[in-house]
LUMDREN-123920 format. One record per residue (C-alpha): x, y, z; residue number from 0. Coordinates in steps of 0.25 Angstrom, whole numbers, always signed. Last residue first. Layout:
// LUMDREN-123920
@xx:X	yy:Y	zz:Z	num:NUM
...
// end
This chain:
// LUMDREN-123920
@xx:+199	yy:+22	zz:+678	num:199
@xx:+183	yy:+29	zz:+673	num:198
@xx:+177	yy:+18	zz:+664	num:197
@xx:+182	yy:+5	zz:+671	num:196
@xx:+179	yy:+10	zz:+684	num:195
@xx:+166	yy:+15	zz:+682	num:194
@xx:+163	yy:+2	zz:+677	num:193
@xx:+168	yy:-4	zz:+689	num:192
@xx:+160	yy:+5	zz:+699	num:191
@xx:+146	yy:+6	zz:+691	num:190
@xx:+147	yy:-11	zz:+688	num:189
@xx:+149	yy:-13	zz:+703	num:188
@xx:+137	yy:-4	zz:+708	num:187
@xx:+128	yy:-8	zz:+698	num:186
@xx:+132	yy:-22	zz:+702	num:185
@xx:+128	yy:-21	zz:+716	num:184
@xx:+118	yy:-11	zz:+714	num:183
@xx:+110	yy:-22	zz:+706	num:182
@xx:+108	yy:-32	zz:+719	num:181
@xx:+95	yy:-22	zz:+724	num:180
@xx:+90	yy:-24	zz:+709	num:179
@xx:+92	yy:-40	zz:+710	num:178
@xx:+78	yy:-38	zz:+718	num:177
@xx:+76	yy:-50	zz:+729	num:176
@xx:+90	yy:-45	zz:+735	num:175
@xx:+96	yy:-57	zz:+744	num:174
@xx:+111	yy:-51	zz:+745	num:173
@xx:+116	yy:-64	zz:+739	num:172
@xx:+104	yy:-66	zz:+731	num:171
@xx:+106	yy:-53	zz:+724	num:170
@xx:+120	yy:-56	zz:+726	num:169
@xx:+119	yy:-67	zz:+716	num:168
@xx:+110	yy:-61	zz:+706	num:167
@xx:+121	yy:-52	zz:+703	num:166
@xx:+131	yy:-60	zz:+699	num:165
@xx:+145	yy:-52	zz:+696	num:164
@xx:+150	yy:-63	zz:+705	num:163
@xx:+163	yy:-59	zz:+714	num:162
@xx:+160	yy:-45	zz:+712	num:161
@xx:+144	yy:-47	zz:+713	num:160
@xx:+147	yy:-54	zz:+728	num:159
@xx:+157	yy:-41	zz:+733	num:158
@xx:+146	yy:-32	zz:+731	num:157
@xx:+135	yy:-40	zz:+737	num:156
@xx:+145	yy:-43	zz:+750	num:155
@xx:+149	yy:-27	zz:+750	num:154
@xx:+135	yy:-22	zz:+748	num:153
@xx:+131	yy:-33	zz:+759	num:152
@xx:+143	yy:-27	zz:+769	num:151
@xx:+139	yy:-12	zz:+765	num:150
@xx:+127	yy:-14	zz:+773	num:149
@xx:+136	yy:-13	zz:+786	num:148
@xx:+137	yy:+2	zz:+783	num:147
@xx:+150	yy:+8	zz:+778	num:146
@xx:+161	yy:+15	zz:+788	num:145
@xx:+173	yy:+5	zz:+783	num:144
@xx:+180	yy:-5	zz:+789	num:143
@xx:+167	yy:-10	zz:+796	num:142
@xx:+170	yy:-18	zz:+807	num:141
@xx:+166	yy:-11	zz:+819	num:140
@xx:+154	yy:-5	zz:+813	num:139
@xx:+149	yy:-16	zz:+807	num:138
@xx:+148	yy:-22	zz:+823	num:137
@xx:+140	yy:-10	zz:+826	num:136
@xx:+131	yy:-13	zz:+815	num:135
@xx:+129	yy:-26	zz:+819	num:134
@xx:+125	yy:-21	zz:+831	num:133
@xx:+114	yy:-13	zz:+827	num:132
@xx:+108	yy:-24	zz:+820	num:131
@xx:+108	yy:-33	zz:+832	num:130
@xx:+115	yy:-44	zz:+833	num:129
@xx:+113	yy:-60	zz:+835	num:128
@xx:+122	yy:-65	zz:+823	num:127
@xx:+121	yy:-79	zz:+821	num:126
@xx:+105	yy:-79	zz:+824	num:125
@xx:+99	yy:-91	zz:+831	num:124
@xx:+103	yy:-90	zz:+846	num:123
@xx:+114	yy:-91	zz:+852	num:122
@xx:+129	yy:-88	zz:+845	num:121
@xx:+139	yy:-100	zz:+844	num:120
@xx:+133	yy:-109	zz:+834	num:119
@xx:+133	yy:-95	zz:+823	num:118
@xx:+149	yy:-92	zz:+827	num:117
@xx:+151	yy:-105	zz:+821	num:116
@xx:+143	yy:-103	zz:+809	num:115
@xx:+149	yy:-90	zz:+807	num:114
@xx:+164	yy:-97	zz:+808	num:113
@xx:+159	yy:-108	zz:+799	num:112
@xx:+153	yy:-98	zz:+787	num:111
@xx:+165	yy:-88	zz:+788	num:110
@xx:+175	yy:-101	zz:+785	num:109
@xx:+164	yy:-107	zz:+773	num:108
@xx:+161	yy:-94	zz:+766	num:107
@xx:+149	yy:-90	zz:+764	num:106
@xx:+137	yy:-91	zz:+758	num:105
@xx:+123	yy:-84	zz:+756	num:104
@xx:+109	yy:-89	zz:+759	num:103
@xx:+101	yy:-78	zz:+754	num:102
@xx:+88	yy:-74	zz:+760	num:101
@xx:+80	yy:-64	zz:+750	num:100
@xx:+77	yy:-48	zz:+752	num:99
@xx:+68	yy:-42	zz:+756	num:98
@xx:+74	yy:-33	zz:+768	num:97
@xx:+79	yy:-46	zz:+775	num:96
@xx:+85	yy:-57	zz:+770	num:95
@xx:+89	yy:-70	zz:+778	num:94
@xx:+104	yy:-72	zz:+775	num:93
@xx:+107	yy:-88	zz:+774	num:92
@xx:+122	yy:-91	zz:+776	num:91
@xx:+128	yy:-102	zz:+771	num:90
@xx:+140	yy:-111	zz:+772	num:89
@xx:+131	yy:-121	zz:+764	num:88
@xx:+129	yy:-131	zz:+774	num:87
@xx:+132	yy:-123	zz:+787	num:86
@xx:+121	yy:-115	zz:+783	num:85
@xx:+120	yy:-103	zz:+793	num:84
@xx:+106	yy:-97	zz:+791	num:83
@xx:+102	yy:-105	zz:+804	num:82
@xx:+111	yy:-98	zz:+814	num:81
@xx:+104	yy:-87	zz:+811	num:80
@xx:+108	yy:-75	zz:+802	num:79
@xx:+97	yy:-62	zz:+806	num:78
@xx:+108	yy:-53	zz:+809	num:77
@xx:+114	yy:-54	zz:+794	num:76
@xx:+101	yy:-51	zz:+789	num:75
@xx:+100	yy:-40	zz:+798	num:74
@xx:+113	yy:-32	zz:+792	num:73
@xx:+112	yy:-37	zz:+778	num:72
@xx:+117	yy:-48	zz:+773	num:71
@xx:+129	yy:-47	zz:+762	num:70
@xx:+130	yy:-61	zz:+764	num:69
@xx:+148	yy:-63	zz:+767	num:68
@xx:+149	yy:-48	zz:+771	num:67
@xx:+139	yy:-47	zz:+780	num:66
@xx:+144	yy:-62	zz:+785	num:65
@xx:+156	yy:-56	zz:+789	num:64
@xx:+150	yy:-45	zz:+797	num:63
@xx:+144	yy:-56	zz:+806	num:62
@xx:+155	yy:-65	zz:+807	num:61
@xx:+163	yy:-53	zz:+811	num:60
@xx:+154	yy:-50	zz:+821	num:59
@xx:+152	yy:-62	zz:+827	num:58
@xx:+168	yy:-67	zz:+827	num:57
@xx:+172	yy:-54	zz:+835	num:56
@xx:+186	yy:-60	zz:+838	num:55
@xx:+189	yy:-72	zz:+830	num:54
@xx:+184	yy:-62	zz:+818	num:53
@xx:+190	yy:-50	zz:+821	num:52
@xx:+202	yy:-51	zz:+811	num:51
@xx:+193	yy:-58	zz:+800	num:50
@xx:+182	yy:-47	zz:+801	num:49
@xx:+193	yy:-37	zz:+799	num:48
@xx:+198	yy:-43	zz:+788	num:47
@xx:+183	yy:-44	zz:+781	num:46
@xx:+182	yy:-29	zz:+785	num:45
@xx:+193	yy:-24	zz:+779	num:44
@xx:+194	yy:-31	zz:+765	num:43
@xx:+179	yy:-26	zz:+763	num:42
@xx:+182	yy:-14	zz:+765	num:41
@xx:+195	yy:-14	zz:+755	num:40
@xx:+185	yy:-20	zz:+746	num:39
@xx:+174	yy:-7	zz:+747	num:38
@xx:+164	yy:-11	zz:+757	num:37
@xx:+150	yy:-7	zz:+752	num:36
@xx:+140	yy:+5	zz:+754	num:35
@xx:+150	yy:+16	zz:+752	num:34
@xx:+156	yy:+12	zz:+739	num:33
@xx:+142	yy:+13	zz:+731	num:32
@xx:+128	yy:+7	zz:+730	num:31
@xx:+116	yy:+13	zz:+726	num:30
@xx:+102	yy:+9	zz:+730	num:29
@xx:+94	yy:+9	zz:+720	num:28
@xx:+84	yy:+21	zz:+718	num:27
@xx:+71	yy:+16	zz:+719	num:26
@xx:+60	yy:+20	zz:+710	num:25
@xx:+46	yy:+18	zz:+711	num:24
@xx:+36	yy:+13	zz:+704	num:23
@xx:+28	yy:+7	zz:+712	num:22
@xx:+32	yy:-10	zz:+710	num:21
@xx:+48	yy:-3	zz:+709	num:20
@xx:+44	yy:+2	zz:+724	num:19
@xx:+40	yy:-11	zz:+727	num:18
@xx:+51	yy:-20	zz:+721	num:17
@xx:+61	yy:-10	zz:+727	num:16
@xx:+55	yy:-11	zz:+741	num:15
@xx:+54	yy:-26	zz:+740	num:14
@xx:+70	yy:-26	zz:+737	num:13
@xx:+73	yy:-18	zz:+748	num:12
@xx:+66	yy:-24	zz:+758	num:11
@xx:+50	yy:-20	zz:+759	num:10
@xx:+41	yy:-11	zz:+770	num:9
@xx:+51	yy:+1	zz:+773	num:8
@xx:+57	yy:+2	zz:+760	num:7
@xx:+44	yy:+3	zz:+752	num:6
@xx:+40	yy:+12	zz:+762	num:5
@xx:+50	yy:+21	zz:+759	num:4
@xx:+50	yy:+19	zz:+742	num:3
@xx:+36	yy:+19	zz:+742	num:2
@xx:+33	yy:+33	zz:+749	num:1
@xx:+18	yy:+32	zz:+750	num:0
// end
């Protein structure tokens, strides 16, 4: 039996790494670097270009938007319905997929009301009735730089540690049931300013 492949195939991310650690196997954490993130100046980009086009492709821009605001992944972000909105708490609920926990996250008040108002006007349940391969399409307008759409969850948990320096809160944030998936985020931060404090 090849654990680690099957492992993969039948269990989230997080069960898959509780199993193959349960037979003894070891699994390389996955590494983080430049590539798989937006870089400041990225980040800067896109948020001016989802402002600029917003009046005019308001779904799409809502969409990318709340990536960035939830750090949800692709389907998670799909499978928002009207109902995950909290118009109470200026909320949104993101249901987890891969194994990992629902988190209700916040946001800010202005996006919250304009997503909410877009939500009443679009039939049926779900706030974003796309298809996977869409959404991609749609990254692939606006993406000022040729990274994947993952990269807007690395960004949104990277982001939240700077501002924090809490750990535990983007576990729940990102909805990891292992804080060993969340540790790359700090490994990686700590590596990069202390290399910079040794080396310049």
């Amino acid at each position: 039996m090849n654990y680690v492949t099957d492992a993969f195939k039948c269990f989230g991310l997080d069960e898959a790494a509780v199993f193959l650690h349960s037979q003894n196997v070891a699994v390389v954490r996955y590494a983080l670097n430049k590539n798989k993130y937006l870089l400041a100046p990225e980040v800067q980009k896109l948020r001016q270009l989802l402002r600029d086009f917003m009046a005019k492709d308001t779904r799409n821009c809502l969409l990318l938007e709340l990536a960035l605001r939830t750090g949800a992944r692709a389907q998670e972000l799909l499978n928002v319905q009207k109902f995950d909105l909290n118009p109470y708490d200026q909320s949104v609920l993101i249901r987890g997929l891969k194994g990992s926990n629902d988190r209700e996250i916040p946001v800010a008040a202005d996006y919250f009301q304009q997503l909410h108002r877009f939500s009443e006007g679009q039939p049926g349940n779900k706030v974003f009735p796309i298809s996977y391969d869409r959404l991609y399409q749609i990254w692939e307008v606006y993406r000022p730089i040729p990274k994947k759409f993952h990269s807007l969850r690395h960004t949104f948990a990277i982001e939240l540690y700077q501002r924090t320096r809490d750990l535990r809160l983007v576990q729940v944030a990102l909805g990891h049931r292992n804080i060993q998936n969340t540790m790359i985020y700090a490994d990686y931060l700590y590596s990069v300013q202390e290399l910079k404090r040794l080396i310049l």
